[in-house]
N, C-alpha and C positions, 0 to 999 in steps of 0.2 A: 384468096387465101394461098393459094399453090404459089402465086408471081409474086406474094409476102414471102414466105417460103426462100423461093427463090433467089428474092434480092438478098436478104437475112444472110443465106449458105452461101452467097456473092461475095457479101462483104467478109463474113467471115473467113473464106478462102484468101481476098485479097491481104486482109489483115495478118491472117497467117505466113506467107508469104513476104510479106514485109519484116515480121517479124524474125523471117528466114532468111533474109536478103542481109536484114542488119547484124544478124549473129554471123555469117558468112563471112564480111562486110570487117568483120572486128576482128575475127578468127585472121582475116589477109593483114589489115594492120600490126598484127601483135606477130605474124609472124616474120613479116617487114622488120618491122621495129629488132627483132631479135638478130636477124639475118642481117642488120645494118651495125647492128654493136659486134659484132663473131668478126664483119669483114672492116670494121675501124678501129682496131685493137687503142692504135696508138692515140686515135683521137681523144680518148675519155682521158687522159690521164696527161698532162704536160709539167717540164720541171719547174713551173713558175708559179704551180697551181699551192696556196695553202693548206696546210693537212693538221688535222686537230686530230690528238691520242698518239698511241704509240706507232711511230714511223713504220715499224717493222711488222706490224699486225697482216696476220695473212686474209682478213676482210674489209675489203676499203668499200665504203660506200661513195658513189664519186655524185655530186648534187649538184645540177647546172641551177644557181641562185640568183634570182632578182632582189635587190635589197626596198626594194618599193613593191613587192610581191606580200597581200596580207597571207595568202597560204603558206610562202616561206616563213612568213614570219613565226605561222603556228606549228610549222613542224619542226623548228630550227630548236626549240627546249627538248623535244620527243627524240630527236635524233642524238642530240649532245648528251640526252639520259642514256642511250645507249650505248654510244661510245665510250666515254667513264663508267657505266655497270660491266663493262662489256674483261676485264680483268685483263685490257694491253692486246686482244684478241682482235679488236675492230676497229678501222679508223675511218676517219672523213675525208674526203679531197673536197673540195669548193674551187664549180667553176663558174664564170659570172655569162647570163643569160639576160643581158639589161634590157629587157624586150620592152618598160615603161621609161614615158619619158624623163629624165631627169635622174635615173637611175646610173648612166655612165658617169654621172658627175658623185654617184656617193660611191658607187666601185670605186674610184681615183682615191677618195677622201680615205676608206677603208687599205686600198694599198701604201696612203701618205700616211697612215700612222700603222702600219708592218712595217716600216724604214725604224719606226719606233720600236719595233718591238710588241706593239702598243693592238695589234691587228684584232683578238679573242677580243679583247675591252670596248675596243671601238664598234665590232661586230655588235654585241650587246648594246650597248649606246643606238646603235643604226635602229636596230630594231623596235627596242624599247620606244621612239622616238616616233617610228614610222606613220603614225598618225598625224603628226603632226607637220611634215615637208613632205608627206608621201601623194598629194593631191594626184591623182593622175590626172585631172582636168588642168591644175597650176601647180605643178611641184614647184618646192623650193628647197632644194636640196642643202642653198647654203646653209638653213637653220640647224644643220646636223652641229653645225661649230660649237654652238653652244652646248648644246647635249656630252660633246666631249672633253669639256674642259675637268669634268673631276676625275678624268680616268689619268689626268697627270701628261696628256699629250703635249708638246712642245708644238702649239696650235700654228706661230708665224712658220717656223720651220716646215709641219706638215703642209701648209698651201702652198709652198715655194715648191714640196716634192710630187704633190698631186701634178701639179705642171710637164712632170718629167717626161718626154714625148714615148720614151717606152712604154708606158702606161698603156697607150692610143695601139702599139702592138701588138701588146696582152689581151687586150677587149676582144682587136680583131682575130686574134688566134682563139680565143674561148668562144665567140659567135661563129664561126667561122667550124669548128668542132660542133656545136651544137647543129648547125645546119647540116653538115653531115651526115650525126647521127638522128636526124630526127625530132631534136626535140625542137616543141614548137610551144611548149607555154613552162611556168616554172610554179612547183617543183620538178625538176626530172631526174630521177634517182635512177642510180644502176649500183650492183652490187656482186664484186667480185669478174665486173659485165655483164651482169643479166641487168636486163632492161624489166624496172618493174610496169607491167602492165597492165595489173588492175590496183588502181591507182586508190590509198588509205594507208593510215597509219599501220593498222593491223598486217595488212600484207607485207608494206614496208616492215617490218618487225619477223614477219613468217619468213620473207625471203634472207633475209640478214638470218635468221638461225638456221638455216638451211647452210647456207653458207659455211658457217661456225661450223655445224658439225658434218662436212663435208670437210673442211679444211683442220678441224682440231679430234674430232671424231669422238665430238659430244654438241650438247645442248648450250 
């Protein structure tokens, strides 16, 4: 009974301990994580980077995005709700994290039609769509073409600008930034520079009003 005892307050103790190790363990990450955005001011933010809302908003949330990402997918209406509720207060920057395959080919498609003008529509079109060229086993990114022909894209034109080797630039300065700071899967939101760290809508949302009313000095 005692060496029952015994193993029992064994395991318990190691369990505990583990327990302590990984809260520890996340406590160094997050403090990483914070310590790498404070010392890479410049990296989250470039002048090539898209911005949705108003330019001038003193909250930008900056979202390193995979357009083959189903989680971007689901935060991309949540975030866009906030930025338009948000009354010119909040904006977006999108920077591209194409960490799946086939993804640097719809980033291109998405930059070939902001030549258009065309970049919010075709964003919606990517996503909307995402199930169906977003295979991570066999993407087929070309199928996007189709998805965007009602947004009024001039389609021969956008494939001749997808081409454009500054593209291949841009990717690399936006992964390239992303390594940097850290992020290693997508979404990776920061907001005003704060790296969010426990990772949900709801925090995403807590930290953006925190923000707000640090910088406007309300809710």
């Amino acid at each position: 009974m005692k060496r029952f005892v015994w193993v029992i307050g064994t395991a318990a103790l190691a369990a505990g301990a583990f327990v302590a190790a990984a809260i520890i363990f996340s406590g160094k990450k997050q403090v990483e994580a914070v310590d790498l955005a404070s010392k890479n001011t410049e990296a989250l933010i470039r002048a090539h980077a898209p911005v949705y809302g108003n330019a001038t908003a003193k909250v930008t949330i900056v979202e390193f995005f995979d357009p083959a990402c189903e989680t971007c997918r689901a935060f991309y209406p949540f975030v866009k709700s906030m930025v338009t509720s948000s009354f010119g207060q909040v904006n977006l920057v999108v920077r591209y994290a194409p960490f799946h395959q086939g993804s640097d080919q719809a980033v291109k498609i998405l930059e070939a039609a902001r030549v258009q003008d065309k970049y919010w529509q075709a964003m919606e079109a990517v996503l909307a769509s995402q199930p169906t060229w977003a295979s991570h086993h066999a993407p087929q990114p070309d199928l996007i073409w189709t998805h965007l022909e009602a947004t009024g894209l001039d389609i021969p034109k956008a494939k001749a600008d997808m081409n454009d080797p500054r593209l291949n630039t841009l990717l690399s300065q936006d992964l390239k930034d992303a390594e940097t700071l850290g992020v290693t899967r997508t979404p990776g939101f920061f907001v005003n520079g704060r790296p969010l760290l426990d990772f949900g809508a709801d925090q995403l949302k807590t930290l953006v009003d925190q923000e707000v009313r640090r910088a406007y000095g309300r809710g």
